[in-house]
N, C-alpha and C positions, 0 to 999 in steps of 0.2 A: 504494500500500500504506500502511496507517495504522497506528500503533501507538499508538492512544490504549487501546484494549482491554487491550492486552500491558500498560500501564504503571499503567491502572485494577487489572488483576489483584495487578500488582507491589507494589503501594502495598498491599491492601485485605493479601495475605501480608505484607508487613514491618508493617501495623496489624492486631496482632488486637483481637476487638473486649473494650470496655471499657479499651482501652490510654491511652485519652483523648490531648488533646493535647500531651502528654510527644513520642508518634510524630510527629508531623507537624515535629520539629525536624531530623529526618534529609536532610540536603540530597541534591536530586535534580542532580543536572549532566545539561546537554544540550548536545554541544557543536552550537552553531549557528554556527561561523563560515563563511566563506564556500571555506578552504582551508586546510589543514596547515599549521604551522610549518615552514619549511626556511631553508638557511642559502644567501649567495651574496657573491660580492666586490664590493666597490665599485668601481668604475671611475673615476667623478666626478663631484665635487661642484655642480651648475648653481645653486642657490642655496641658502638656508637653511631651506628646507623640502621640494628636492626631489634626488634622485643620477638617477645613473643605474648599472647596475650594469653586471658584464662581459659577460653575454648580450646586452646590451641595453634590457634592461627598465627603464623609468622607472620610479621607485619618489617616490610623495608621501607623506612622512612624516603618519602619522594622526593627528587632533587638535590639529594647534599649525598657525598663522600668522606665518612668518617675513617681516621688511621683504621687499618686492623690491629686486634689486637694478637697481640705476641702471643705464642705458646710453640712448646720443641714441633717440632715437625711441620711446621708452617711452611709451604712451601713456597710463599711470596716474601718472607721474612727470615734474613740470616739471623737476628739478635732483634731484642727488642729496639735498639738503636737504626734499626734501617730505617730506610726514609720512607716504605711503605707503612710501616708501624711506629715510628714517631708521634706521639701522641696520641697512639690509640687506647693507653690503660684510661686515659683522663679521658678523651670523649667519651668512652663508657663509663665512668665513672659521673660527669658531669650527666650523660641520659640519665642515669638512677637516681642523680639526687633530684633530676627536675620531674622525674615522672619514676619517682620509686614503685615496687609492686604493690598491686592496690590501686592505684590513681585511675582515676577514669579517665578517659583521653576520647575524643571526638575525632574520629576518622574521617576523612573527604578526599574524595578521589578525583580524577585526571582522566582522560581518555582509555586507559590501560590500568589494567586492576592487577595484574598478573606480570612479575617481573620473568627476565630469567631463570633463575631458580624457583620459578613458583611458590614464591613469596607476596603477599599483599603491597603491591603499591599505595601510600596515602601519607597528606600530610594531615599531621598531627596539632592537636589541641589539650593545652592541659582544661579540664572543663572545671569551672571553677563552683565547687559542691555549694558554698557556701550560702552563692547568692547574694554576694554585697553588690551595690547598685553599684554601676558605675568600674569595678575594676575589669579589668580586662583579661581574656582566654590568654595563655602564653602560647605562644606560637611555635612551637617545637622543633620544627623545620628551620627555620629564619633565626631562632636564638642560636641554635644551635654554628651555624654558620657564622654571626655575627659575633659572639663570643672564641670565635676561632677553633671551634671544636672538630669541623668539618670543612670542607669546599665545597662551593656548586660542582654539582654534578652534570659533566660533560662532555662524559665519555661518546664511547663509539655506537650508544642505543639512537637510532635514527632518530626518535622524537624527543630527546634530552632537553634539546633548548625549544621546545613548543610548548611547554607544560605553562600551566598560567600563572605560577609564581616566577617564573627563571628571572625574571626584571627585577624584580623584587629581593630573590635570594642573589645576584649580580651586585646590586645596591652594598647588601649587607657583608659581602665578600669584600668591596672595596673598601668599608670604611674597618673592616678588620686588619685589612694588608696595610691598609695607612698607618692604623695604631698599633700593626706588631702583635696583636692579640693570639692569644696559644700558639696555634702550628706554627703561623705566620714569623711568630720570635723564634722556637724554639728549634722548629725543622725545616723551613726551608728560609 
């Protein structure tokens, strides 16, 4: 079933004609993700860019590249000192204290729900139980980055830099590299 008809109609009513292009500023939204927002608990933290949550479900935070973390037989990592794993005890360490197990976290997805390894793509939300007016979700994605815990992620997955934060998580990368914050000081 297509709806490009239904949407030519819709468009051609909210433009009558000679309205010129004043109409065409009316944003159209479509959502195109790949599944709902829902909310779920953390279980635990396996490194700095990946949980797991209480069902079960491996969840890979969307957009950032956290160090790995070191253990013998790694075969990306000679010592905990490489520079594939330079700071990857701390950005695991940093996910657990900002979304220890237990924490409820709001997942929202992307065009792709399903990484490589068939892991959940999604960026993350600490949800705040409380309910004080006014404070705001911690954005798990983008702190993480911006405290230097991670980098945009921009590898060789074809739609990396399409994802609808990548401007966003770019912003917060730069003003991490300006101030030297975690990796940025300490590994590269």
């Amino acid at each position: 079933m297509t709806y490009r008809p239904f949407l030519a109609l819709l468009l051609a009513a909210c433009c009558p004609p000679g309205s010129g292009d004043s109409c065409r500023e009316i944003p159209i939204v479509v959502n195109a993700w790949c599944d709902n927002a829902r909310e779920s608990k953390v279980l635990e933290i396996v490194d700095g860019d990946t949980l797991t949550m209480e069902d079960g479900e491996s969840v890979r935070i969307l957009g950032i590249d956290a160090p790995e973390k070191y253990y013998e037989g790694h075969s990306e990592c000679s010592s905990d000192e490489s520079a594939t794993c330079c700071y990857g005890e701390e950005a695991g360490a940093e996910l657990e204290s900002i979304a220890p197990p237990g924490t409820t976290v709001r997942m929202e997805f992307d065009l792709e729900c399903k990484g490589v390894y068939e892991r959940t793509l999604a960026y993350l939300f600490v949800v705040n139980e409380e309910g004080e007016e006014g404070e705001e979700e911690l954005f798990i994605n983008q702190w993480l980055i911006e405290e230097g815990f991670a980098r945009v992620y921009s590898s060789d997955v074809g739609q990396a830099r399409e994802i609808r934060y990548y401007s966003r998580f770019q912003e917060a990368q730069s003003r991490s590299q300006a101030n030297q914050k975690g990796l940025w000081g300490e590994c590269l």
